[in-house]
C-alpha positions as CSV (number, residue, x, y, z in Angstrom):
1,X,-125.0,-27.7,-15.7
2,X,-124.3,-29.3,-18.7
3,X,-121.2,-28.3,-20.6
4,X,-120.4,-26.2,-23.4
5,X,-119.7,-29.4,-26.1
6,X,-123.5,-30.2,-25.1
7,X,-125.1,-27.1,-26.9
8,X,-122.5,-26.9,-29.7
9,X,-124.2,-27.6,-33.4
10,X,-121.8,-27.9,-36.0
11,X,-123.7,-28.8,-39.0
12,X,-123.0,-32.3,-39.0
13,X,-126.1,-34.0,-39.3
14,X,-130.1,-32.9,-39.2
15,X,-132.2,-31.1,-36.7
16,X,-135.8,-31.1,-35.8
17,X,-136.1,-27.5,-33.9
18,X,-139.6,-29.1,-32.6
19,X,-137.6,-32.0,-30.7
20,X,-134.9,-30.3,-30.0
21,X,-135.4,-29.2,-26.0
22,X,-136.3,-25.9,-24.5
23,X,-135.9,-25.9,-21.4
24,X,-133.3,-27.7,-19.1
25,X,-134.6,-31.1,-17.0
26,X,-133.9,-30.8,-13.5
27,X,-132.2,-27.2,-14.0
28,X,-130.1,-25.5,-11.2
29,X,-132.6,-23.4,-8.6
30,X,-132.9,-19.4,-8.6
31,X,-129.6,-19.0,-5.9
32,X,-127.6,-21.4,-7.1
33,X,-128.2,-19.4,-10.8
34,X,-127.3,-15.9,-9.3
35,X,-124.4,-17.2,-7.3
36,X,-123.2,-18.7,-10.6
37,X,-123.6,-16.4,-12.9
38,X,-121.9,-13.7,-10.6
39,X,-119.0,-15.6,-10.5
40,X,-119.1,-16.1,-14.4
41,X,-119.3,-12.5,-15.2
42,X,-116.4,-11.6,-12.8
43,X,-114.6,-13.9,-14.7
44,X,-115.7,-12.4,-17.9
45,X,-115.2,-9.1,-16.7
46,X,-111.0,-10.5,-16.4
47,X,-111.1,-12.2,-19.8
48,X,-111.9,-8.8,-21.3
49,X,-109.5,-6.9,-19.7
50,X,-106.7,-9.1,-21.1
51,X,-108.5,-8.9,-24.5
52,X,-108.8,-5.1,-24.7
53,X,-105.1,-4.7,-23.6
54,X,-103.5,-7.1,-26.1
55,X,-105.6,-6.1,-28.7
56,X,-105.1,-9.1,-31.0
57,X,-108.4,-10.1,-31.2
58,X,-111.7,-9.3,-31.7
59,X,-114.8,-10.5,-30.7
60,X,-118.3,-10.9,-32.1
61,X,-121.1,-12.1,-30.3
62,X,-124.3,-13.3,-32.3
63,X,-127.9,-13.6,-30.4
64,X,-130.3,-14.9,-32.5
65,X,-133.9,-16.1,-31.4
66,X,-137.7,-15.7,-32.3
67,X,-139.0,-12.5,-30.4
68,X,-139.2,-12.8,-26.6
69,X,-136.5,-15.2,-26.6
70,X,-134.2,-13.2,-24.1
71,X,-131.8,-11.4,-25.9
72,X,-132.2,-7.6,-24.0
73,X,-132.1,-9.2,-21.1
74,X,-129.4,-11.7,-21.3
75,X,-127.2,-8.7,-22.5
76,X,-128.0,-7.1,-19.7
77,X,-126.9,-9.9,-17.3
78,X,-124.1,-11.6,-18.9
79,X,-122.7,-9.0,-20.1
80,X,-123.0,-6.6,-17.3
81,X,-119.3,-6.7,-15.3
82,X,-117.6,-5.9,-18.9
83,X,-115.7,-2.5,-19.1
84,X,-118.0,-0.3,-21.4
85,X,-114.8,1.0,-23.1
86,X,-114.2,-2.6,-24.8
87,X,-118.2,-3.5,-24.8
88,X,-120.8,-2.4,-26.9
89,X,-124.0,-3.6,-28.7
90,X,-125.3,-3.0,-32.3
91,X,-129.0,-4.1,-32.8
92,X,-129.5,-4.9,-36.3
93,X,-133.3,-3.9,-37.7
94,X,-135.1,-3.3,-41.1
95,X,-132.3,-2.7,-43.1
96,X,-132.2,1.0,-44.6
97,X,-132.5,2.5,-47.9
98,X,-128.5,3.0,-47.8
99,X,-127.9,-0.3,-46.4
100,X,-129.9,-1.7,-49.5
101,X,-127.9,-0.3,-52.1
102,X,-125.1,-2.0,-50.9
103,X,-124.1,-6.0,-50.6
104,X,-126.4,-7.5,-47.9
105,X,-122.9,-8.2,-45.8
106,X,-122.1,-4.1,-45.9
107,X,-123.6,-2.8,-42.8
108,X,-122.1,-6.0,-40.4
109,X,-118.7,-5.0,-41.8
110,X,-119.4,-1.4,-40.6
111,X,-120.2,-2.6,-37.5
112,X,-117.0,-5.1,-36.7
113,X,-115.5,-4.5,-33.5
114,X,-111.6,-3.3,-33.4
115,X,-109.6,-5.7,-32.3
116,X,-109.2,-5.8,-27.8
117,X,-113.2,-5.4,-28.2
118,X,-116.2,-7.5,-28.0
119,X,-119.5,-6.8,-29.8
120,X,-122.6,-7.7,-29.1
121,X,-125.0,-8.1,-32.4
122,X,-128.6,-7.8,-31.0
123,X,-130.0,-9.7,-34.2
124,X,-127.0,-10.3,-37.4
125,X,-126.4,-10.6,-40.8
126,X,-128.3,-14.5,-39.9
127,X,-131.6,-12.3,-40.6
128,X,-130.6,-12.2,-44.0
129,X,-131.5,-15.7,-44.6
130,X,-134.6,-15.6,-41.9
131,X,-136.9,-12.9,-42.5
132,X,-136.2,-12.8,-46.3
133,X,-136.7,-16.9,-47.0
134,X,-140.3,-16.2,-44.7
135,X,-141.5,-13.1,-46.3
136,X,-139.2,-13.8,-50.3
137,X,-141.4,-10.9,-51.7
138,X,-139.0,-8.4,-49.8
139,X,-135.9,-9.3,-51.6
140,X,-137.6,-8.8,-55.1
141,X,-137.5,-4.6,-54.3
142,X,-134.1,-4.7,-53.2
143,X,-132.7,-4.3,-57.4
144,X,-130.5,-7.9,-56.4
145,X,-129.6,-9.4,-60.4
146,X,-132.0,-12.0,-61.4
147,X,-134.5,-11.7,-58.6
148,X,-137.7,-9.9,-60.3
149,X,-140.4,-12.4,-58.9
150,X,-140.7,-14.6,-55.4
151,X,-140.2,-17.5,-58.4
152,X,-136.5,-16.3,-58.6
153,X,-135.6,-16.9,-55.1
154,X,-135.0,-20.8,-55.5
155,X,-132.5,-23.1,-53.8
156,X,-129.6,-21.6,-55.5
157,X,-130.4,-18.0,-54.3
158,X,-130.4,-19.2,-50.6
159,X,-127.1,-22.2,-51.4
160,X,-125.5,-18.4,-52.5
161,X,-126.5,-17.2,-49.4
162,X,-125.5,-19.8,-46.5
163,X,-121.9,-20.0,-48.7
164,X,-121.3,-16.7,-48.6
165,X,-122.1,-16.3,-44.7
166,X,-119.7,-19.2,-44.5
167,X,-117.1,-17.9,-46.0
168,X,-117.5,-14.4,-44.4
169,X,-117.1,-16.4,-40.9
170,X,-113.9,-17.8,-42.4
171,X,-112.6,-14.7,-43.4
172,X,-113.1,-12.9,-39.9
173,X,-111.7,-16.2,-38.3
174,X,-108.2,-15.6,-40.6
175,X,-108.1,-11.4,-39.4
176,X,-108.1,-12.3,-35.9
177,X,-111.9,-12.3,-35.3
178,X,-114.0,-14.9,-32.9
179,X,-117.5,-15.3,-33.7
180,X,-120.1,-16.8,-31.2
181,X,-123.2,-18.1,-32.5
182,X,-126.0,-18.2,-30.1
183,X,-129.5,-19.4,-30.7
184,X,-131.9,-19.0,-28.3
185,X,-134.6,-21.8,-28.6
186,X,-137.7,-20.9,-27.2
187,X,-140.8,-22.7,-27.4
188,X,-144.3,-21.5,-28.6
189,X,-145.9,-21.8,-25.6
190,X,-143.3,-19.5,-23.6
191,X,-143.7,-17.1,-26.6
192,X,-147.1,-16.8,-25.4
193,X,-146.5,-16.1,-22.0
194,X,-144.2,-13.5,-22.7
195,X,-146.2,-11.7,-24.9
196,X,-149.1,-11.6,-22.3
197,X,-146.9,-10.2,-19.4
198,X,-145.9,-7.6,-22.1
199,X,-149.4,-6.6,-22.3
200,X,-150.5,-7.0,-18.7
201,X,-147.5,-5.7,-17.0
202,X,-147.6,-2.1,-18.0
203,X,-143.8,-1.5,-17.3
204,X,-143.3,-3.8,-19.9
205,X,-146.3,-2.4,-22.4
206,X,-143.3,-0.4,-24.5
207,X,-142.3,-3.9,-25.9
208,X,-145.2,-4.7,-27.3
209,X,-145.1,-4.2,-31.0
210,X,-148.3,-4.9,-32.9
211,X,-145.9,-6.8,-36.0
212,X,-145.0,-9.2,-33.3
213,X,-148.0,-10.8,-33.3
214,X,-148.3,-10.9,-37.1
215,X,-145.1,-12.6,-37.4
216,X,-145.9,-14.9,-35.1
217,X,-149.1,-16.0,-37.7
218,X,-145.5,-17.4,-39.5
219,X,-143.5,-19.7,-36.4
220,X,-144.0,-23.0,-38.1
221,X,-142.2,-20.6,-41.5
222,X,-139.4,-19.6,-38.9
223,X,-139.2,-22.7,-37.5
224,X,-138.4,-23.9,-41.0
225,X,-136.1,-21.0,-42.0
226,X,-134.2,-21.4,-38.7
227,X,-133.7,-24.8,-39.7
228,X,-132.3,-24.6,-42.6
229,X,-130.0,-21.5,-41.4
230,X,-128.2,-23.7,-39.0
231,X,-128.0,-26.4,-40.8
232,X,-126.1,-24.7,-43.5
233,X,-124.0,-22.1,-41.7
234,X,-122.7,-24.5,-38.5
235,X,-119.2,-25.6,-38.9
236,X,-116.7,-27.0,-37.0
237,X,-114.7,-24.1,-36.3
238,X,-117.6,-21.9,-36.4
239,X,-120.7,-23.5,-34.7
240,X,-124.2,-22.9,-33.7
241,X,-124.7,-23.3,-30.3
242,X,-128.7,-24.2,-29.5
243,X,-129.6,-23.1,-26.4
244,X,-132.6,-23.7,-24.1
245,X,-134.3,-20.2,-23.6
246,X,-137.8,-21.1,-21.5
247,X,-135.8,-21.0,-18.5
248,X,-134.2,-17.5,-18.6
249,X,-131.6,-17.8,-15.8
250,X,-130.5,-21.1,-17.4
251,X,-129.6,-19.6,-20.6
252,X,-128.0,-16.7,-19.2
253,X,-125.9,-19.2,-17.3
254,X,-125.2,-21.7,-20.3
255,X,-124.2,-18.6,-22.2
256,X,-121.9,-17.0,-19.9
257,X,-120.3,-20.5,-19.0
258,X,-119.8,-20.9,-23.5
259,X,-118.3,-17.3,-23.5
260,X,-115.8,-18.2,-20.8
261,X,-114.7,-21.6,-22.8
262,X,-114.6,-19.8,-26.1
263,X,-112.3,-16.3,-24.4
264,X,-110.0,-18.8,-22.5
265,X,-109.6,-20.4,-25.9
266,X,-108.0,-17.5,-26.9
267,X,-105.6,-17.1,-23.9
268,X,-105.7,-13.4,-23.5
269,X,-102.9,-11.8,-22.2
270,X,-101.6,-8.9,-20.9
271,X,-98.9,-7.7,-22.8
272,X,-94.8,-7.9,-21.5
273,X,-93.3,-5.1,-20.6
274,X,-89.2,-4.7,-21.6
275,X,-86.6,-4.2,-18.8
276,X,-86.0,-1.1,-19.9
277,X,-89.9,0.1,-19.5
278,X,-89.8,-1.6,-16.0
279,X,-86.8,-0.2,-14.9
280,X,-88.2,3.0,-16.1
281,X,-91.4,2.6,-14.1
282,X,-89.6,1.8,-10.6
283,X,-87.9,5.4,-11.6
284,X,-91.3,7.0,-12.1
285,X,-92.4,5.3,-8.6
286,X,-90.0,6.4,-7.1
287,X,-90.2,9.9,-7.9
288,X,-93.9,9.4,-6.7
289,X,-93.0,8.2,-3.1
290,X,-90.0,11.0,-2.9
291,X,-92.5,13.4,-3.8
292,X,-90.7,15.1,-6.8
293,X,-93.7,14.8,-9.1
């Protein structure tokens, strides 16, 4: 498996989503995946324990992809060893009528993790910059200054845009926050198939929402929009990493494997304990085995 420097994008030069790859040549098989990825999330399942008891950082994990890409599921894998006391997951949808009387940043803020925990965002503020630059109409009933027509939402609108999710990155970076950017790139032919076993599996019927389909009338549009959302928000210090997503057990893989480089880069620790509180504890212990408590 290829490693984590091989799927990181930090804005340095172009990309062409439609030659960029989809699936992994010569990929690991099924067992070797499962035996893999077990071992990943046990480590995970470590790296979060240290986190959550030092407390010193947070953590913010970004799943972006077209629909079907395998963001539910690779939650549910990746993530599933983690203690549910330090792990949760906000999925970010239409935003409300509250949420749009306020700055287009003001509902992630409210949903930051504390420091010790790590959040998953199902979805980000990214769709600020995704849906909006496909469907432009949106933005002009939202009361933003200057934007009264689609003609208003130019270049600079969107320069405004990439900046300030930039800078916002920057800013979390400075309080002690790691983000992690993922993009899950899936191709238009696995879109397909997924959204036929959605309607022929019947366990998986729920899923199916009638929109899909009429967004995906736009792909070549997203295709575009993701484009130019990378391309302007990758950074050194706070990349993009593009990942494969035909091959679901690969991605889950890839993605557990850049979560571990990325938490180690942090070296967690569990915090030191003073003589005193030791000496303090081998008193309490000993009241334990002496039976006085």
């Amino acid at each position: 498996m290829s490693t984590e420097s091989s799927y990181r994008y930090t804005g340095e030069k172009s990309i062409d989503l439609a030659q960029l790859a989809t699936h992994v040549e010569k990929g690991p098989d099924q067992a070797v995946i499962n035996s893999a990825l077990d071992a990943n999330v046990a480590t995970l399942s470590d790296l979060q324990s240290r986190l959550y008891s030092q407390k010193q950082h947070g953590v913010i994990v970004i799943l972006q992809g077209m629909d079907t890409a395998g963001k539910d599921g690779l939650i549910r894998h990746v993530f599933s060893g983690l203690n549910p006391s330090g792990t949760s997951v906000v999925s970010f949808k239409e935003p409300t009528h509250v949420q749009l009387a306020h700055d287009f940043l003001w509902r992630v803020n409210q949903a930051l993790p504390s420091r010790g925990e790590i959040r998953i965002f199902n979805r980000s503020q990214y769709e600020d910059v995704l849906i909006s630059h496909v469907h432009p109409e949106m933005l002009t009933t939202q009361h933003l200054p200057g934007i009264n027509s689609v003609a208003d939402v130019d270049d600079k609108f969107w320069d405004h845009r990439y900046h300030d999710l930039k800078n916002y990155e920057k800013y979390l970076r400075h309080q002690g926050f790691e983000v992690i950017k993922i993009f899950l790139h899936l191709s238009k032919d696995e879109q397909t198939h997924r959204f036929e076993r959605r309607i022929e599996v019947p366990s998986k019927n729920w899923k199916f929402v009638p929109s899909d389909m009429q967004e995906r009338a736009f792909w070549d549009d997203y295709q575009d929009a993701y484009t130019k959302m990378l391309e302007n928000t990758a950074t050194k210090k706070s990349p993009w990493y593009l990942i494969p997503a035909d091959d679901k057990g690969v991605a889950r893989l890839i993605v557990s494997n850049i979560l571990i480089d990325r938490l180690q880069g942090l070296n967690p620790q569990y915090p030191k304990v003073s003589s005193e509180t030791k000496q303090k504890l081998r008193s309490v212990l000993q009241e334990l085995k002496d039976h006085k408590l």
